[in-house]
N, C-alpha and C positions, 0 to 999 in steps of 0.2 A: 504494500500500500504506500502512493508516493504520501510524505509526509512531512514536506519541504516547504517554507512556511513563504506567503503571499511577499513577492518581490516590492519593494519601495521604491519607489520614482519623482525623479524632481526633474520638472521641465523651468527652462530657462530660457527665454526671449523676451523682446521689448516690446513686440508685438502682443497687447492683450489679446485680440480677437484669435489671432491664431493658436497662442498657447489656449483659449478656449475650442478652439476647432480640433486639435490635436487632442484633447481630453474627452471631447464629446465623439470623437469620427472613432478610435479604436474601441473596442469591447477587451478594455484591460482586465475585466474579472475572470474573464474565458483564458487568457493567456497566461496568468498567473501571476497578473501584475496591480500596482495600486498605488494611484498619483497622490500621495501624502503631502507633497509643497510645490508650490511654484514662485516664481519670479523672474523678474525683470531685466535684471543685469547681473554683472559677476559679483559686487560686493554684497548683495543681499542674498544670494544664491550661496558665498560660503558661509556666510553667517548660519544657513541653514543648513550648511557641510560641519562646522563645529558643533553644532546643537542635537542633531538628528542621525540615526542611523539609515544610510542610503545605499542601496543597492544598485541604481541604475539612475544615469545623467543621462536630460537629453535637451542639448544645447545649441543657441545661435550662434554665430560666431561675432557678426559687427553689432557692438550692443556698446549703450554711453556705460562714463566712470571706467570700466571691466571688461573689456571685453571677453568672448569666449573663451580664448585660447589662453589669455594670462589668468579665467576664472580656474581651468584644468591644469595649469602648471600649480596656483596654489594649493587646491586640492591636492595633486598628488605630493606635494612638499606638506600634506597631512598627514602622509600615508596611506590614503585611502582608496580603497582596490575597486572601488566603484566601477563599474559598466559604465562606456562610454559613447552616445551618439551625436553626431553634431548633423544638425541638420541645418540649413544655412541657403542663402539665398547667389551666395558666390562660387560659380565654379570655377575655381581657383586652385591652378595646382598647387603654388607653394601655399596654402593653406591648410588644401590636403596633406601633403607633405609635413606640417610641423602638426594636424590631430593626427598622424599615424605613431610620429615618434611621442606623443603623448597617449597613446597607447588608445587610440580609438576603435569601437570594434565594428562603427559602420558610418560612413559620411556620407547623408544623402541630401539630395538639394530640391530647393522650393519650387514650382509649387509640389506639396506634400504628396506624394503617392504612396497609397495605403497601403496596399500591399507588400512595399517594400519596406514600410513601417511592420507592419505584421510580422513579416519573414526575416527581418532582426530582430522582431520581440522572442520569435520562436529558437532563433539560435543562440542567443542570451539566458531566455528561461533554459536551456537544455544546460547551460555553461553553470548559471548558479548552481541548480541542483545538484551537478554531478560535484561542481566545491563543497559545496554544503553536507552532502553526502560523504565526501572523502573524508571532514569534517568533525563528521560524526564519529566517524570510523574509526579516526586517530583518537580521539577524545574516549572510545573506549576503549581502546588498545592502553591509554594511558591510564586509565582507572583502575584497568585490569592489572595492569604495572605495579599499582599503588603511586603512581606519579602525581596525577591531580585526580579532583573529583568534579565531575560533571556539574554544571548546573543545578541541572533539575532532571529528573528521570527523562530521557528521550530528547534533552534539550539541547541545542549544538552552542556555542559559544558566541554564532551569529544570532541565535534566538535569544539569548539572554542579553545583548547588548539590543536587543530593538525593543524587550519588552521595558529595560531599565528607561530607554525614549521615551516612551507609549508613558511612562509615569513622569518623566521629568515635564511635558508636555502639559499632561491635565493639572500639576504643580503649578507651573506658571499660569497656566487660564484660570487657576483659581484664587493664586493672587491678582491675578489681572482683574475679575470679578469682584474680588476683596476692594481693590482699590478706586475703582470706577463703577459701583453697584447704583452709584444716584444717579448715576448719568443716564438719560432715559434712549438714550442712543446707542447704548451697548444692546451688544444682539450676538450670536455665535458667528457671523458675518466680521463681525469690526474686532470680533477677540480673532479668529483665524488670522485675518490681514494683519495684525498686529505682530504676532506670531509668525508669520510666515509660514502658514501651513493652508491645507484643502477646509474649508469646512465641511465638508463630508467625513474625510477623517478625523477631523477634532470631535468631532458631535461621536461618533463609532469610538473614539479611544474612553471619551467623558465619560458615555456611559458603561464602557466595558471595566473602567477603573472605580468611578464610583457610585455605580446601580443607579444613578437617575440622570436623567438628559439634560444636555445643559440647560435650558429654558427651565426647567423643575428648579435645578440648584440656584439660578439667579433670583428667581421668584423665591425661595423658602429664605436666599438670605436677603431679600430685600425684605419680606414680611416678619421675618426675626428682629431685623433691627426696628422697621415700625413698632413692633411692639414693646419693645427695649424703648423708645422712646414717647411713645405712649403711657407705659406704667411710671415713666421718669415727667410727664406732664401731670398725669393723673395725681403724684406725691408733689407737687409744686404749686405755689401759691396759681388761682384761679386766672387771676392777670396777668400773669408772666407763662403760663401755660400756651404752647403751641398751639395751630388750629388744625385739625384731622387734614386740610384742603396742606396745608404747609409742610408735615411730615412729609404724606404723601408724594412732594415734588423732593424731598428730602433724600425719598429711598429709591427715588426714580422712575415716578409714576405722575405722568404727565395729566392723568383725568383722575381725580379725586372719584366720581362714584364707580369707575372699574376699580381702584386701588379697596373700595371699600368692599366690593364683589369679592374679589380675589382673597381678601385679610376674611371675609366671614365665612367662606370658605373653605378656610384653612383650619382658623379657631373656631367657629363655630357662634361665633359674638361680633358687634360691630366696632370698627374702631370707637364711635362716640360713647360706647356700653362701659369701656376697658377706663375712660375718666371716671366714671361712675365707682371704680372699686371692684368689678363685679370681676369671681371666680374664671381665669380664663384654664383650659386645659393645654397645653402645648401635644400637636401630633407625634 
């Protein structure tokens, strides 16, 4: 049973429409692959080479700040054994010429032909696995030794370095939520770009790491602190007491009577009860 765990991918052009054409034109789930980040040029693309466990590059060449080819010289001055494709609008031999000796494993050129996108994703996925596999293989040859000790039962050293990602990731979206929860503009959209990641994949890691989706978590700590600052008006002199319509824009909720929809639905009381004194139960 193959058991060789979903490839990462980070495309890189300046072109947004295309890096979205590129992501919607393959059926990366069928091939064994999964666009985790994207970006623009070369300086925000390693930023998300030092952050992130990535399996497969797939890049422009002429892009501002970075270009492609000095974004894969620093990359591999990472060490990172990344997969490499440059796809590029320049047919250009010394260009090709210096992604070869940068160790590229396919340069193709724009406009985008699928198939020849396809028939590199497929000799790629055949390349990780059989690493990954060999991988494996040594890792228990080595256990066996008594040299090191696995992971985790069945887990390759590549698995363990991306799921350690998958947590450093929902870490930071959740300080990022911590620190920006008033803001009624945050949305799993403006934490992704923030991050430099897919929201697709953020929202998939959110809630594989902590049982509820992101939308769930912003709302439970926006309505935590509502009510942290409701029981803190309700003990405070009458006049100096907040107004329910004032929290509300406090915790990031732009219409006072959905903020009050959403808090009675929660606790089970409304916010104007909670001045009152009155028993709340926390969920």
């Amino acid at each position: 049973m193959n058991t060789a765990p979903v490839a990462r991918v980070l495309i890189v052009d300046d072109e947004y429409y295309f890096r979205q054409l590129l992501i919607h034109l393959i059926d990366w789930t069928s091939a064994g692959f999964e666009v985790v980040a994207e970006a623009e040029e070369g300086l925000a693309a390693l930023k998300i080479m030092k952050e992130q466990a990535i399996d497969l590059i797939i890049t422009d060449i002429e892009m501002p700040n970075m270009n492609g080819l000095d974004f894969v010289k620093a990359v591999r001055a990472l060490d990172s054994a990344a997969k490499l494709i440059f796809i590029t609008s320049y047919d250009n031999f010394t260009y090709a010429q210096k992604a070869i000796s940068l160790g590229a494993d396919h340069y193709l050129l724009k406009p985008i032909d699928e198939e020849a996108v396809e028939q590199a994703l497929i000799t790629i996925r055949t390349q990780l696995t059989e690493k990954w596999e060999a991988e494996r293989y040594i890792n228990r040859l080595k256990k066996e030794a008594g040299y090191v000790q696995e992971p985790e039962a069945g887990q390759s050293t590549e698995e363990g370095r991306r799921q350690g990602s998958g947590k450093r990731l929902v870490r930071k979206a959740v300080d990022h939520v911590t620190a920006h929860y008033a803001d009624d503009s945050l949305s799993l959209q403006s934490t992704a770009s923030v991050l430099f990641v897919n929201p697709s994949y953020l929202s998939h890691m959110f809630k594989k790491e902590t049982s509820e989706s992101f939308v769930e978590y912003v709302t439970n700590v926006r309505l935590g602190k509502a009510m942290e600052l409701l029981r803190q008006g309700a003990a405070a002199d009458e006049s100096l007491a907040p107004k329910v319509a004032t929290i509300a824009h406090q915790v990031g909720y732009r219409d006072p009577f959905y903020f009050s929809k959403c808090f009675k639905k929660k606790y089970g009381i409304t916010p104007n009860k909670v001045y009152e004194g009155s028993n709340v139960e926390r969920d």
